[in-house]
N, C-alpha and C positions, 0 to 999 in steps of 0.2 A: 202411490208410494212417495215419501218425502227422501229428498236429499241432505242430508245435516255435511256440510263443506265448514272446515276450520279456518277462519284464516289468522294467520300472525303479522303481525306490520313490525317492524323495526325502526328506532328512534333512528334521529340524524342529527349529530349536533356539529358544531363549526370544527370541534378537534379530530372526524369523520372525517371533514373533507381535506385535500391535497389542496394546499392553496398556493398562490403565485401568478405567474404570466408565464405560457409557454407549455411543454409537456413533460409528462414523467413516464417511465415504463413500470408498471404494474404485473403482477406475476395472479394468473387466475385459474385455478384446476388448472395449477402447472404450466399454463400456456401464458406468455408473455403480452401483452399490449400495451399499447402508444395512447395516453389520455391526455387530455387537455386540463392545467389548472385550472383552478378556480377563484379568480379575482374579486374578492366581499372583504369587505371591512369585517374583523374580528369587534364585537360591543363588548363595551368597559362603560361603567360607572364615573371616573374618576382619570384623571391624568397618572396619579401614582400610578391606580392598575395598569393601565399601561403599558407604560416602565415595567412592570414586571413582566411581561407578555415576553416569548420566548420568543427570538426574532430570527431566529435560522426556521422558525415555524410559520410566524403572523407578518406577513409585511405591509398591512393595514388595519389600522382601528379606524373606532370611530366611537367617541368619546361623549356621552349623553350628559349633557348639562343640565338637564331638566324635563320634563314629560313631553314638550315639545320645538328643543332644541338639540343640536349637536355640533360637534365638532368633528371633521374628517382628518386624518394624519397618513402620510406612506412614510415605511421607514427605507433610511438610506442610508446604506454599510460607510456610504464614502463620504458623508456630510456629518462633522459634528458640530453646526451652527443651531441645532433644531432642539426640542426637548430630546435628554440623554436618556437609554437605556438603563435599567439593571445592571445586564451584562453585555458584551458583548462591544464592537468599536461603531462610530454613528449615531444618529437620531433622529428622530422621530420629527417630519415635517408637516406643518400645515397644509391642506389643501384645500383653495380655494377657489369655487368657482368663477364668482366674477368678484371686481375689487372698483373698488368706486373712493372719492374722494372725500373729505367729509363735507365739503361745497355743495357735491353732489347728493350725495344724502340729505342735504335740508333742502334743497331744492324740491319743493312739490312736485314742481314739472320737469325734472328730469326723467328721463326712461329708467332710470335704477328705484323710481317710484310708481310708474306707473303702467310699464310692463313686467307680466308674470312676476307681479309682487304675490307672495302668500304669509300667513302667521309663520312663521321659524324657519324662513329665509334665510339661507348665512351668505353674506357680503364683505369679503375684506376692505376693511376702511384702509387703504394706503397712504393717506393722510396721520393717524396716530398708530396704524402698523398696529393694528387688533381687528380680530372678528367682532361683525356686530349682525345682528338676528333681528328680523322684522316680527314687532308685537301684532300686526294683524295686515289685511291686504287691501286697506285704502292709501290714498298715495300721502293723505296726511298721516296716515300712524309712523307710533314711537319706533327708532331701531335702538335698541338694546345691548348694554355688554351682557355677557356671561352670567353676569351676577346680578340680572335682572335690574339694573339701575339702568338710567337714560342716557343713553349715547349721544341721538341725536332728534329731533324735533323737527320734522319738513312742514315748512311755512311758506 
């Protein structure tokens, strides 16, 4: 005798989830519980989309420049130094993981070339104060602005 079993799966997309840092109380068949948010960058196309992003909902993007680079941002209610909002008071800050010099960056032999380099690495140059993106994982490759032009050249 065969078994015929249906099953249904249900999509999940980021407007699904609770996001944030910390908990929220949830109400389920009635019964109350204590979940954890969930801390993920919301993806955008584009800096405008962004901006438009509902910030009592997203308090992270992350901003694709191209197939294989990006941009990270958190937003913050109390800083209006950063890209501005739509709505709302605040903006939208870069975030970076490591920040390097642009000395450092042409440097062949510095460690911001030659450790855990890969293709679409993002590096704040703190020298000209821009994100710049490694075109590939030798310690001589190009690092890149945004806009696909040559930032910087390790010789």
């Amino acid at each position: 005798m065969t078994t015929v079993r249906n099953i249904t799966k249900n999509g999940l997309c980021m407007e699904d989830i609770s996001q944030g840092v910390g908990t929220e109380v949830q109400t389920r068949n009635e019964t109350d519980y204590t979940v954890g948010l969930v801390d993920v960058p919301y993806a955008v196309t584009s800096v405008v989309a962004m901006q438009a992003l509902d910030v009592t909902v997203f308090s992270r993007a992350r901003v694709y420049l191209n197939t294989s680079s990006f941009a990270d941002y958190i937003y913050d209610a109390t800083d209006a130094t950063g890209i501005l909002p739509d709505t709302g008071p605040g903006s939208w800050l870069f975030v970076s993981i490591t920040a390097a010099t642009t000395v450092q960056l042409a440097a062949i032999g510095d460690v911001v070339n030659t450790v855990n380099k890969y293709a679409g690495k993002q590096v704040w140059d703190s020298t000209v104060t821009r994100p710049v993106w490694a075109a590939d994982a030798t310690a001589g490759g190009l690092w890149l602005y945004a806009d696909g032009t040559t930032a910087v050249t390790p010789v």
